[in-house]
N, CA, C and O atoms as a Maestro MAE file, in Angstrom:
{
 s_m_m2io_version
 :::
 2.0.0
}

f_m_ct {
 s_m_title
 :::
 protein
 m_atom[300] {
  # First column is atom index #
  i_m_mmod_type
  r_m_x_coord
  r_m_y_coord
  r_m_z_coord
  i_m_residue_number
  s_m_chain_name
  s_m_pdb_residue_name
  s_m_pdb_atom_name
  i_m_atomic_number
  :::
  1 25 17.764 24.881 -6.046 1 A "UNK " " N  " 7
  2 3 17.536 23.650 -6.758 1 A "UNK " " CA " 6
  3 2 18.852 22.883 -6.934 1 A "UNK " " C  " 6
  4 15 18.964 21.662 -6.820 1 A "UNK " " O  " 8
  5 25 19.998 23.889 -7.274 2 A "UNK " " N  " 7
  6 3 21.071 22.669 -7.479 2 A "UNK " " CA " 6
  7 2 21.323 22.061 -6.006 2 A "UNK " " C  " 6
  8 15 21.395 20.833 -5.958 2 A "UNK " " O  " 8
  9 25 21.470 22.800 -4.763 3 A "UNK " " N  " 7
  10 3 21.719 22.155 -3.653 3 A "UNK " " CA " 6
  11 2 20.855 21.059 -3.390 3 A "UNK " " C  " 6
  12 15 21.374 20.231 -2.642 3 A "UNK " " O  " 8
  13 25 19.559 20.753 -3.811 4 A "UNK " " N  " 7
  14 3 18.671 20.161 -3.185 4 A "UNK " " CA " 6
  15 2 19.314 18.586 -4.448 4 A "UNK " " C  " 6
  16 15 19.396 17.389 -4.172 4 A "UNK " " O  " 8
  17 25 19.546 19.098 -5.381 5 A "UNK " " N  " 7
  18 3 19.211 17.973 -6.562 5 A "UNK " " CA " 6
  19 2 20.854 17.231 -6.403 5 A "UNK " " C  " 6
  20 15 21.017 16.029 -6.189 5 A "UNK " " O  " 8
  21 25 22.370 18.585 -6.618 6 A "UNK " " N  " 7
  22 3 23.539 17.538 -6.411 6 A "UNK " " CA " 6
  23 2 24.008 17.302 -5.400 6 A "UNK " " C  " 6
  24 15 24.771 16.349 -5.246 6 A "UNK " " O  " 8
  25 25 23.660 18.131 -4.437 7 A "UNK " " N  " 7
  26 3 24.125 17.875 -3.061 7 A "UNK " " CA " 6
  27 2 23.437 16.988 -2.099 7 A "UNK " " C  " 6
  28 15 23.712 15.979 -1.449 7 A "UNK " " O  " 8
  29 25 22.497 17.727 -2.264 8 A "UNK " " N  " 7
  30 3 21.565 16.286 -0.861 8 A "UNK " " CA " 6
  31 2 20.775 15.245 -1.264 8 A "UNK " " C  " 6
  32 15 20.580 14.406 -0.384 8 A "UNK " " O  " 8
  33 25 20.127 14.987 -2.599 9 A "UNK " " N  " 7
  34 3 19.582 14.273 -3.637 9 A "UNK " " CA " 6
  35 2 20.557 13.212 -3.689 9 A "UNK " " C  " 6
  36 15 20.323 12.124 -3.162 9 A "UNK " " O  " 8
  37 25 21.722 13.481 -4.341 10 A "UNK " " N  " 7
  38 3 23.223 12.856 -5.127 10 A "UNK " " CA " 6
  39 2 23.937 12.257 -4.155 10 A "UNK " " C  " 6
  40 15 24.932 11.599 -4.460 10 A "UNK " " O  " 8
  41 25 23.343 12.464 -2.217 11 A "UNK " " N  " 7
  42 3 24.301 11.773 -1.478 11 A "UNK " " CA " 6
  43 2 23.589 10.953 -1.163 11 A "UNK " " C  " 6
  44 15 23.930 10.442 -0.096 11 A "UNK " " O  " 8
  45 25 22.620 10.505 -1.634 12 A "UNK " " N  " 7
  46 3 21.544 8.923 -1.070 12 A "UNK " " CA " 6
  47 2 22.251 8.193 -2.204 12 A "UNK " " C  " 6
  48 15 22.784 8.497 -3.272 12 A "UNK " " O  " 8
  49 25 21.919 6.636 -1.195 13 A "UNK " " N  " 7
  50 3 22.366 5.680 -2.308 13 A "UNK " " CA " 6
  51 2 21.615 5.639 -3.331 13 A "UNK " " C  " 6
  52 15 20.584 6.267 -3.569 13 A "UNK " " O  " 8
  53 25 22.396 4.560 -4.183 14 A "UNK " " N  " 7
  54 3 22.050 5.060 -5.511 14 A "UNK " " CA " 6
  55 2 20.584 4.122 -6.006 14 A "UNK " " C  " 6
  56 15 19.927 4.209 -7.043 14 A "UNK " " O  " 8
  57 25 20.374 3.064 -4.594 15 A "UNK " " N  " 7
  58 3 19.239 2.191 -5.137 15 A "UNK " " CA " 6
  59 2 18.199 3.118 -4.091 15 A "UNK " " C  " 6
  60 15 17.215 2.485 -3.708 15 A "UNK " " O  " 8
  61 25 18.275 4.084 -3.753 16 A "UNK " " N  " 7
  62 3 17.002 4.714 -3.331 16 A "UNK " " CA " 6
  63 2 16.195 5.245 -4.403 16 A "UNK " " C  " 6
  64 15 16.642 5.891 -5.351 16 A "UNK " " O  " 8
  65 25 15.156 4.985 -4.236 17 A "UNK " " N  " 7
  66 3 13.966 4.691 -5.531 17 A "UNK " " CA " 6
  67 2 13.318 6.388 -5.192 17 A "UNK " " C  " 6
  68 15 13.360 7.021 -4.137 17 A "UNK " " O  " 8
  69 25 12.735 6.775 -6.534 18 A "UNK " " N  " 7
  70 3 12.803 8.351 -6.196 18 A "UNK " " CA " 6
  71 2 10.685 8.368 -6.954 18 A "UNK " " C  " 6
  72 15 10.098 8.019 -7.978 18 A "UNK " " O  " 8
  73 25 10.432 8.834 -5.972 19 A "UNK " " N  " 7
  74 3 9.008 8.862 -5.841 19 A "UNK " " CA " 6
  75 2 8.474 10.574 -5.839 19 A "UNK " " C  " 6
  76 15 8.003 11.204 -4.892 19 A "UNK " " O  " 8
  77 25 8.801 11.145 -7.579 20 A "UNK " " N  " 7
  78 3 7.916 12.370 -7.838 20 A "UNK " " CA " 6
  79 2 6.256 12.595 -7.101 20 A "UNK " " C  " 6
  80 15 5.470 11.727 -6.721 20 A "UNK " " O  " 8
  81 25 6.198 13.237 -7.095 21 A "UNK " " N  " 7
  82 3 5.078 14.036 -6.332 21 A "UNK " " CA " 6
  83 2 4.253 13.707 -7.948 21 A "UNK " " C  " 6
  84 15 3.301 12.929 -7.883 21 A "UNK " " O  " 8
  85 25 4.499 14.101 -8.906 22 A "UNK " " N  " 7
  86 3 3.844 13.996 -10.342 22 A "UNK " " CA " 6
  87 2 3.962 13.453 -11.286 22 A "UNK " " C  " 6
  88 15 5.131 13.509 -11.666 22 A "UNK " " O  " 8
  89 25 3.152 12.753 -12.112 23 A "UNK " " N  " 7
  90 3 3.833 11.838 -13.118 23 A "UNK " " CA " 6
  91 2 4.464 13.101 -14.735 23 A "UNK " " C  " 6
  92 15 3.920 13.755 -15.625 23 A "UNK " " O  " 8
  93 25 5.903 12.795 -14.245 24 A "UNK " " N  " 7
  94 3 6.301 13.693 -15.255 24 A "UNK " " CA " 6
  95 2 6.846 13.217 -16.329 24 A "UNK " " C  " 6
  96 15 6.907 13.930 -17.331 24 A "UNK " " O  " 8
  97 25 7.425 11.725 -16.333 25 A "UNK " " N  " 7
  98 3 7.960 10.867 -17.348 25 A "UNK " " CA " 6
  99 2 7.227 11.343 -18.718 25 A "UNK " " C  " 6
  100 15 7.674 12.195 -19.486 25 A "UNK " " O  " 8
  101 25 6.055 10.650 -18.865 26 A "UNK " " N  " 7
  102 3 5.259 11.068 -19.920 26 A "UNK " " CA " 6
  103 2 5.024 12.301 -20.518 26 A "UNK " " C  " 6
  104 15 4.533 12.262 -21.646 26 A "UNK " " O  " 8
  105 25 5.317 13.640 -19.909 27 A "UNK " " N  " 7
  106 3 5.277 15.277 -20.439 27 A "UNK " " CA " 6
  107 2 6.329 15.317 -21.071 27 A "UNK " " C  " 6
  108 15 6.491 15.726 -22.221 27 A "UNK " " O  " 8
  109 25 7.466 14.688 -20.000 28 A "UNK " " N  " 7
  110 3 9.099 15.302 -20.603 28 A "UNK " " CA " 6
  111 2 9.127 13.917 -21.997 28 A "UNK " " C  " 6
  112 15 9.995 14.088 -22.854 28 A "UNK " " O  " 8
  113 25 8.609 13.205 -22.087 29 A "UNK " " N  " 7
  114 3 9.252 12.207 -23.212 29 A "UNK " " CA " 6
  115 2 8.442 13.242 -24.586 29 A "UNK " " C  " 6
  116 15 8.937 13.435 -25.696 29 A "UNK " " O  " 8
  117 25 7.009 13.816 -24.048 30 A "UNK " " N  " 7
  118 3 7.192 14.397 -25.210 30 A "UNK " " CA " 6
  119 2 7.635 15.683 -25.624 30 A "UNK " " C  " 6
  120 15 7.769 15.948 -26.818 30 A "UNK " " O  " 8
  121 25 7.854 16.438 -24.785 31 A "UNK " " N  " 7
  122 3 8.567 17.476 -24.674 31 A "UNK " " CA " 6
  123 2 9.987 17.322 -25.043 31 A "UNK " " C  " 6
  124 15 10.723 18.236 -25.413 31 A "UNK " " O  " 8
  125 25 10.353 15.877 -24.886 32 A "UNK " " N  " 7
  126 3 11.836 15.635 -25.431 32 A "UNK " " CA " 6
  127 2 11.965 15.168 -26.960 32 A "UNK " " C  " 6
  128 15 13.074 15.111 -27.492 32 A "UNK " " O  " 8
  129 25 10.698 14.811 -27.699 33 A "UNK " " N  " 7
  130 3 10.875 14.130 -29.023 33 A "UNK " " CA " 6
  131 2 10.745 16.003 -29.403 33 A "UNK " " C  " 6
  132 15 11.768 16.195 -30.060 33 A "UNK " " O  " 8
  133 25 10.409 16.622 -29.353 34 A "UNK " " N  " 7
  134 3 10.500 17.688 -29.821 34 A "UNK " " CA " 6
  135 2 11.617 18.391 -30.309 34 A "UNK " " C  " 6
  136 15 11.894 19.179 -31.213 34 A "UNK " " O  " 8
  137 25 12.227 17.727 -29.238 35 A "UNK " " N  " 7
  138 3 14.427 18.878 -29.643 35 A "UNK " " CA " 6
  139 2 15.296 17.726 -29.634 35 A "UNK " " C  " 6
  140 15 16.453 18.115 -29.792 35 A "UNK " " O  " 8
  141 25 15.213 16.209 -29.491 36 A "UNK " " N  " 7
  142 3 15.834 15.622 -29.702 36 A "UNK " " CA " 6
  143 2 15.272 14.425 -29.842 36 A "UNK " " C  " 6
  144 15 14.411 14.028 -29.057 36 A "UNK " " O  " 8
  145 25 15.676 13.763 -30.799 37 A "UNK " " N  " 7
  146 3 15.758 12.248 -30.982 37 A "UNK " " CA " 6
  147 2 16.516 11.471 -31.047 37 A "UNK " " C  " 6
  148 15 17.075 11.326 -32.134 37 A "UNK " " O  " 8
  149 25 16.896 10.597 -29.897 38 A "UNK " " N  " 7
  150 3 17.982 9.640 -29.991 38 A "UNK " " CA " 6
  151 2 17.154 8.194 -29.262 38 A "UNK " " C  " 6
  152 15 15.945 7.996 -29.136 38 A "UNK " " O  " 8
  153 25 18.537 7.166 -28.789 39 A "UNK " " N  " 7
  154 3 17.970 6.310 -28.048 39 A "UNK " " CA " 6
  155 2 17.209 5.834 -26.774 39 A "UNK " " C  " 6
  156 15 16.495 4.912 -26.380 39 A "UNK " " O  " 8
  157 25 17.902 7.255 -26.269 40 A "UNK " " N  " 7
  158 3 17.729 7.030 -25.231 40 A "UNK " " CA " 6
  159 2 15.758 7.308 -24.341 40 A "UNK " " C  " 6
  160 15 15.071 6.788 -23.462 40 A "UNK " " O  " 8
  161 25 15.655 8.755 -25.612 41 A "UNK " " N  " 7
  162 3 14.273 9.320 -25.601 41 A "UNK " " CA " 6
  163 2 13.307 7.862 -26.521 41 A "UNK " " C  " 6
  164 15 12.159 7.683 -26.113 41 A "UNK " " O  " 8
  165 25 13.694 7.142 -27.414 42 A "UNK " " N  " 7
  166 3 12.848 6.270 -27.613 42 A "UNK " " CA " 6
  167 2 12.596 5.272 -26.594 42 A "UNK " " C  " 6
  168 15 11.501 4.822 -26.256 42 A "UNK " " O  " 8
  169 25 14.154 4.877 -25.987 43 A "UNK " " N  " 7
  170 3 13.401 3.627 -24.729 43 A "UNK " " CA " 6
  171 2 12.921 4.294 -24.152 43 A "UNK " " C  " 6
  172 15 11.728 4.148 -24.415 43 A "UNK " " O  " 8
  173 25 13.054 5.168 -23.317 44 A "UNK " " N  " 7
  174 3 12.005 6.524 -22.233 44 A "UNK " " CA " 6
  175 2 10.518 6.125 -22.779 44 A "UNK " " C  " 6
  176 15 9.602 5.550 -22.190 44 A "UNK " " O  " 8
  177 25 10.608 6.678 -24.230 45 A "UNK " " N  " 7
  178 3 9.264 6.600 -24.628 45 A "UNK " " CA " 6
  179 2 8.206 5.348 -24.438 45 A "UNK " " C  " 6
  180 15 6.986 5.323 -24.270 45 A "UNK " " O  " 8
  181 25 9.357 4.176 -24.554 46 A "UNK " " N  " 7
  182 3 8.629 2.810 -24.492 46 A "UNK " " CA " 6
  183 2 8.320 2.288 -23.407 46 A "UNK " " C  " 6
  184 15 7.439 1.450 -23.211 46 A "UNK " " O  " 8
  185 25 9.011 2.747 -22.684 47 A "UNK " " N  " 7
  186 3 9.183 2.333 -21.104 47 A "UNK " " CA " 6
  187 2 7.466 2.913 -20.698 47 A "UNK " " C  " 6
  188 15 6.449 2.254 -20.480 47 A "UNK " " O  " 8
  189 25 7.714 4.537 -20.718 48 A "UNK " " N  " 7
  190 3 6.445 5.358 -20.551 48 A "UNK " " CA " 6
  191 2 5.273 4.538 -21.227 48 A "UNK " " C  " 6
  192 15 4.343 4.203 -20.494 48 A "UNK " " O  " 8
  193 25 5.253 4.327 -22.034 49 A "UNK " " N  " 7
  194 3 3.585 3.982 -22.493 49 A "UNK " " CA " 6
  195 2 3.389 2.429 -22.389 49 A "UNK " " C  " 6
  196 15 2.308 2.027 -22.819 49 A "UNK " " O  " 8
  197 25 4.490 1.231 -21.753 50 A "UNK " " N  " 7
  198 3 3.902 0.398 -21.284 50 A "UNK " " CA " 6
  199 2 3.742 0.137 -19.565 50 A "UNK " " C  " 6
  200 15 3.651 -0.852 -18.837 50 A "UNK " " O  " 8
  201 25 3.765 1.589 -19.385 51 A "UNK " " N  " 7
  202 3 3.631 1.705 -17.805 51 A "UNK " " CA " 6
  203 2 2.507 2.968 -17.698 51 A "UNK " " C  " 6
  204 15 2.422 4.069 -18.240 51 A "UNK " " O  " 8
  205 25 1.813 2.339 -16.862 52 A "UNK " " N  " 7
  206 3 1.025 3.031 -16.549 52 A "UNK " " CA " 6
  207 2 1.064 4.471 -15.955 52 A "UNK " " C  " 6
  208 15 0.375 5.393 -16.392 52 A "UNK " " O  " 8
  209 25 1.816 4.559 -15.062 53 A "UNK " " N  " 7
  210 3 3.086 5.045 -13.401 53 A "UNK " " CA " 6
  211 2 3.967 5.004 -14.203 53 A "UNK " " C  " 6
  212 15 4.002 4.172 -15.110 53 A "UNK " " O  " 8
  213 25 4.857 5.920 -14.007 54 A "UNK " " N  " 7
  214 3 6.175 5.515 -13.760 54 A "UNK " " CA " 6
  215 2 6.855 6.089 -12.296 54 A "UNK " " C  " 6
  216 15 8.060 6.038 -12.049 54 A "UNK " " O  " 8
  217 25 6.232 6.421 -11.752 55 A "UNK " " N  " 7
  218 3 6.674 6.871 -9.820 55 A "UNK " " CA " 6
  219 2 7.649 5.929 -9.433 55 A "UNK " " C  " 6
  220 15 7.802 5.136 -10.362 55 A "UNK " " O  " 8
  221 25 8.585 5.586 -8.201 56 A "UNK " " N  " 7
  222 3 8.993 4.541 -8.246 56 A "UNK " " CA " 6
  223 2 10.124 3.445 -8.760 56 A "UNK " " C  " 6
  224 15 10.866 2.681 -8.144 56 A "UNK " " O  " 8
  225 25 9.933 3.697 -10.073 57 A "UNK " " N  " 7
  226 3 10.427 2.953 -11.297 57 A "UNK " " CA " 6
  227 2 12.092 3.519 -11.427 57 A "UNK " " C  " 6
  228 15 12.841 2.866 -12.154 57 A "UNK " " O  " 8
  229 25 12.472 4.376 -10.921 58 A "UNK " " N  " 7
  230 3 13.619 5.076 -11.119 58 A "UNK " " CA " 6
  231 2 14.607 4.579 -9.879 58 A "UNK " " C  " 6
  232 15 14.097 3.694 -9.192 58 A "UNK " " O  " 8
  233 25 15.919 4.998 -9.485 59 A "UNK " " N  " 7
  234 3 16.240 5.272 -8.775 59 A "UNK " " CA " 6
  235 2 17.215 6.597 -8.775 59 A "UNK " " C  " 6
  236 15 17.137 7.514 -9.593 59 A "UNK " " O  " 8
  237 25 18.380 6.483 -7.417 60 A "UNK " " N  " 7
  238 3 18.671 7.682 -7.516 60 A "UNK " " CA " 6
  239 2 19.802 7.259 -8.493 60 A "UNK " " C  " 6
  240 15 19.871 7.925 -9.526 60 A "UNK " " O  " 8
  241 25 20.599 6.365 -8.345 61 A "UNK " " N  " 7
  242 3 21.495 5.869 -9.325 61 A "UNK " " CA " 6
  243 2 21.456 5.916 -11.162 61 A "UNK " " C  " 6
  244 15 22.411 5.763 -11.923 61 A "UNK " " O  " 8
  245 25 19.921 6.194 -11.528 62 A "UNK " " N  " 7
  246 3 18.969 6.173 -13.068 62 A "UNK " " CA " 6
  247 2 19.542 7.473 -12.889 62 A "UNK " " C  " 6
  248 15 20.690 7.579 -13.320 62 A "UNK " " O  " 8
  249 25 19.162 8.234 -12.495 63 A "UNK " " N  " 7
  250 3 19.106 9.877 -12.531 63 A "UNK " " CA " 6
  251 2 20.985 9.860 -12.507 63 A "UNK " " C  " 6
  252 15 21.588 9.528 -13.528 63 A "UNK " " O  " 8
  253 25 21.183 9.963 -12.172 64 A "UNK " " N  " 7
  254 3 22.706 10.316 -12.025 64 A "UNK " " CA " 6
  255 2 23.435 9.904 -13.169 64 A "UNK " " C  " 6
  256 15 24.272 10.632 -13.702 64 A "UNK " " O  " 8
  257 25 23.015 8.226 -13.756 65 A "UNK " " N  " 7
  258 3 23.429 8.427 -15.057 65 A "UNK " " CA " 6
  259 2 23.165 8.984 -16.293 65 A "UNK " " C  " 6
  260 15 23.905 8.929 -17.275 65 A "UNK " " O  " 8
  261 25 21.897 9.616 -16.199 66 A "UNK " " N  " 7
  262 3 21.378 10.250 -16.630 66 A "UNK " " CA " 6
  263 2 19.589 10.511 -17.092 66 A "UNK " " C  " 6
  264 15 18.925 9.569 -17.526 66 A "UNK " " O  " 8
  265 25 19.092 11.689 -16.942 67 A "UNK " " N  " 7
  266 3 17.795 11.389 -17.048 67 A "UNK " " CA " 6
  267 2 17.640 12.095 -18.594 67 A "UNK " " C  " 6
  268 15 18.498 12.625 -19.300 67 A "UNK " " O  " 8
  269 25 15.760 11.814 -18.885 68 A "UNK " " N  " 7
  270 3 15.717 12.482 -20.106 68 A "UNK " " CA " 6
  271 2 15.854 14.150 -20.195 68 A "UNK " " C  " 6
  272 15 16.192 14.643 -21.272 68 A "UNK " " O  " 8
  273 25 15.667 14.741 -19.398 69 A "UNK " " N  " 7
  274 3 15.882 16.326 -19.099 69 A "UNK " " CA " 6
  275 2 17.637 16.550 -19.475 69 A "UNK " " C  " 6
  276 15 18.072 17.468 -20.169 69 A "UNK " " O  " 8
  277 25 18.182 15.838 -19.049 70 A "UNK " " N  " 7
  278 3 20.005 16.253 -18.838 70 A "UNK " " CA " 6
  279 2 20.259 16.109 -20.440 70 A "UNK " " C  " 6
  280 15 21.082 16.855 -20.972 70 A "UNK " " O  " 8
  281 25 19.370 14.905 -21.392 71 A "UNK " " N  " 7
  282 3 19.847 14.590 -22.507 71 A "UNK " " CA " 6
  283 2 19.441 15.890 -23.458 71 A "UNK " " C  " 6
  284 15 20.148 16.434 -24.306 71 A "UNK " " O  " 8
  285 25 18.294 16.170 -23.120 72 A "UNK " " N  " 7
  286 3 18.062 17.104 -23.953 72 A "UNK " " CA " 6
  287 2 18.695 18.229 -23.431 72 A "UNK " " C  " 6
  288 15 19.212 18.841 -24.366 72 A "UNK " " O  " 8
  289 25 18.935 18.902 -22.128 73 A "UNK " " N  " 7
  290 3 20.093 19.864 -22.325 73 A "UNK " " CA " 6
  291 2 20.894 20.156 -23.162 73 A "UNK " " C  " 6
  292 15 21.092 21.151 -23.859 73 A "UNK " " O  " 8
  293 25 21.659 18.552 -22.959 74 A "UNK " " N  " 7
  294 3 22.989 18.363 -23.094 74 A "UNK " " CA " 6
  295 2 23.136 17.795 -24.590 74 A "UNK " " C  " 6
  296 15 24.232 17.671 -25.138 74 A "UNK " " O  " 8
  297 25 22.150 17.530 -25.071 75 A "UNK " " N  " 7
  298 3 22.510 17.251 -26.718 75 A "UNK " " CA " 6
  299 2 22.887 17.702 -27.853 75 A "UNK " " C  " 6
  300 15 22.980 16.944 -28.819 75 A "UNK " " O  " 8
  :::
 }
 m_bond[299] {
  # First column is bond index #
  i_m_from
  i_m_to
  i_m_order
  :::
  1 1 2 1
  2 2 3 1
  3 3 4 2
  4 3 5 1
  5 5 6 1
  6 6 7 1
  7 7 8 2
  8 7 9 1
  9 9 10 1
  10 10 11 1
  11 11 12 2
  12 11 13 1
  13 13 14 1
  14 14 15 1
  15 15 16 2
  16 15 17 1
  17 17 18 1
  18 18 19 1
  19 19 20 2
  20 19 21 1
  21 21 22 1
  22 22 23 1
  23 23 24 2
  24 23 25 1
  25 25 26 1
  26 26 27 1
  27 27 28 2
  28 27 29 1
  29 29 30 1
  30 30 31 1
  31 31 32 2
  32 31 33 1
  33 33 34 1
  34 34 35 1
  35 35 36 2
  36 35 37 1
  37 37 38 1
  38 38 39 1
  39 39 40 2
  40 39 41 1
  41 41 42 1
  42 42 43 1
  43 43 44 2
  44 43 45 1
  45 45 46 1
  46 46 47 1
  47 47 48 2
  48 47 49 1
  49 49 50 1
  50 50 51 1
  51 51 52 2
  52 51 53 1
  53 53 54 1
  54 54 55 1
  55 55 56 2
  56 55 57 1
  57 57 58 1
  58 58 59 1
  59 59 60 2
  60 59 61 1
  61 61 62 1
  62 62 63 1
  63 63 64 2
  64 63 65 1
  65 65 66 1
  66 66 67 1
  67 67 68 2
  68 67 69 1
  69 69 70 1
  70 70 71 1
  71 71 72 2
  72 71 73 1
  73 73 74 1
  74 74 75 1
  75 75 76 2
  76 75 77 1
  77 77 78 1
  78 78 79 1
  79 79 80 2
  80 79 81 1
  81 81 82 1
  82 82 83 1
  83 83 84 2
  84 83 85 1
  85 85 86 1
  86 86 87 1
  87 87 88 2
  88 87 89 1
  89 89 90 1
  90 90 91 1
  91 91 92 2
  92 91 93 1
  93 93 94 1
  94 94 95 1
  95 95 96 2
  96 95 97 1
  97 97 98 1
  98 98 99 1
  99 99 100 2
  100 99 101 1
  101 101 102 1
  102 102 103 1
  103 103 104 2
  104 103 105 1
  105 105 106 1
  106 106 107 1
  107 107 108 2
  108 107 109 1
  109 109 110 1
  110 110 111 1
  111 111 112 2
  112 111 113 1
  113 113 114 1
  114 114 115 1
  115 115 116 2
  116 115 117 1
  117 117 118 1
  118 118 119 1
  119 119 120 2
  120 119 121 1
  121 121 122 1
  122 122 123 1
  123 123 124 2
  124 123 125 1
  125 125 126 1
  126 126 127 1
  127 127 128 2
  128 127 129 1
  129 129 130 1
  130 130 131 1
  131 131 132 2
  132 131 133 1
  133 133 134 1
  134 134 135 1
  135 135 136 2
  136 135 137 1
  137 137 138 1
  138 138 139 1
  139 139 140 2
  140 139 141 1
  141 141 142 1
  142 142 143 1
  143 143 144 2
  144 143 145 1
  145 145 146 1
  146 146 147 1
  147 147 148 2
  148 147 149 1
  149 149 150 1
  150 150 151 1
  151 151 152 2
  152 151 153 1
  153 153 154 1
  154 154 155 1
  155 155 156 2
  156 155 157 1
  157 157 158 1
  158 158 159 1
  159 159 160 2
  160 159 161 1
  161 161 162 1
  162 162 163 1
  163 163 164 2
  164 163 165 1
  165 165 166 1
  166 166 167 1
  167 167 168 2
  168 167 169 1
  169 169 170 1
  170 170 171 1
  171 171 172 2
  172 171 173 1
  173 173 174 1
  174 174 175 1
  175 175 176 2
  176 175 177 1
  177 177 178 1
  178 178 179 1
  179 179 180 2
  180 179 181 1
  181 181 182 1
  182 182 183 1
  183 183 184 2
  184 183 185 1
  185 185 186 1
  186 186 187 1
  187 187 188 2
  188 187 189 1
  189 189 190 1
  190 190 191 1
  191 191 192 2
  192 191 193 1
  193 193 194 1
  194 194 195 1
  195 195 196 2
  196 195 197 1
  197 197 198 1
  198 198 199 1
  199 199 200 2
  200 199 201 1
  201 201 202 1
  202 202 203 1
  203 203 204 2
  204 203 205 1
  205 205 206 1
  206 206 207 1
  207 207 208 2
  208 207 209 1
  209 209 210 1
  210 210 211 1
  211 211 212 2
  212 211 213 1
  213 213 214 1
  214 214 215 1
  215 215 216 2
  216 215 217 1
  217 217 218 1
  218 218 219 1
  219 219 220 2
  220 219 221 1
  221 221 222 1
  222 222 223 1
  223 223 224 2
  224 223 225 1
  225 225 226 1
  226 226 227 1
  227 227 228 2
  228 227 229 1
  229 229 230 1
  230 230 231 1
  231 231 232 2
  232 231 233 1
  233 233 234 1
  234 234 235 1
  235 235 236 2
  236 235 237 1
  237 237 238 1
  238 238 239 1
  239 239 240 2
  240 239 241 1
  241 241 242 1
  242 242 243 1
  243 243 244 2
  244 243 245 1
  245 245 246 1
  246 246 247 1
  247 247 248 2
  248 247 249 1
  249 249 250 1
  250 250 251 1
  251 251 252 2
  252 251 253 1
  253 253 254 1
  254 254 255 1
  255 255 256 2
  256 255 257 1
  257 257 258 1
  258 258 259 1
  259 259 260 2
  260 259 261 1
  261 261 262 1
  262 262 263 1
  263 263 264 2
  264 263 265 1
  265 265 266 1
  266 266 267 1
  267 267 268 2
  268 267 269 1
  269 269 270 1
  270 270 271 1
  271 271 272 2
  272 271 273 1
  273 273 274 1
  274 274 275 1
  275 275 276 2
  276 275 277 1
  277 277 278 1
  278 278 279 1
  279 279 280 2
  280 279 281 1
  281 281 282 1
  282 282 283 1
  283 283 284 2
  284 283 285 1
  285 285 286 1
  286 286 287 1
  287 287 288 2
  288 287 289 1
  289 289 290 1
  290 290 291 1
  291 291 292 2
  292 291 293 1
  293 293 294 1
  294 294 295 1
  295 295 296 2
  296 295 297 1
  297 297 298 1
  298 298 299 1
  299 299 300 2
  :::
 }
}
């Protein structure tokens, strides 16, 4: 997983748009109000529930600065 995610993932540009197999936005936002609350999990949150999808919506450049998974690691 790390090879796939910093190595070959992390060398596409950064406006390549990243198209999950599953809509996971919505599990992890609430899986993330659970161990953390900050800003970043509330826009997530807002973003998520005025989107239907969120597939797409990302790129690889979003992820790198950070996603909601890394925050809650890392909080």
């Amino acid at each position: 997983m790390h090879k796939a995610l910093n190595e070959t993932l992390a060398a596409l540009p950064d406006d390549t748009k990243v198209y999950p197999g599953h809509e996971y936005t919505k599990g992890n936002v609430k899986f993330g109000k659970t161990v953390l609350q900050n800003d970043s999990i509330k826009k997530l949150e807002e973003f998520a529930n005025s989107n239907k999808e969120t597939q797409g919506k990302f790129t690889i450049g979003d992820e790198k600065v950070g996603s909601e998974m890394q925050a809650i690691i890392e909080g």
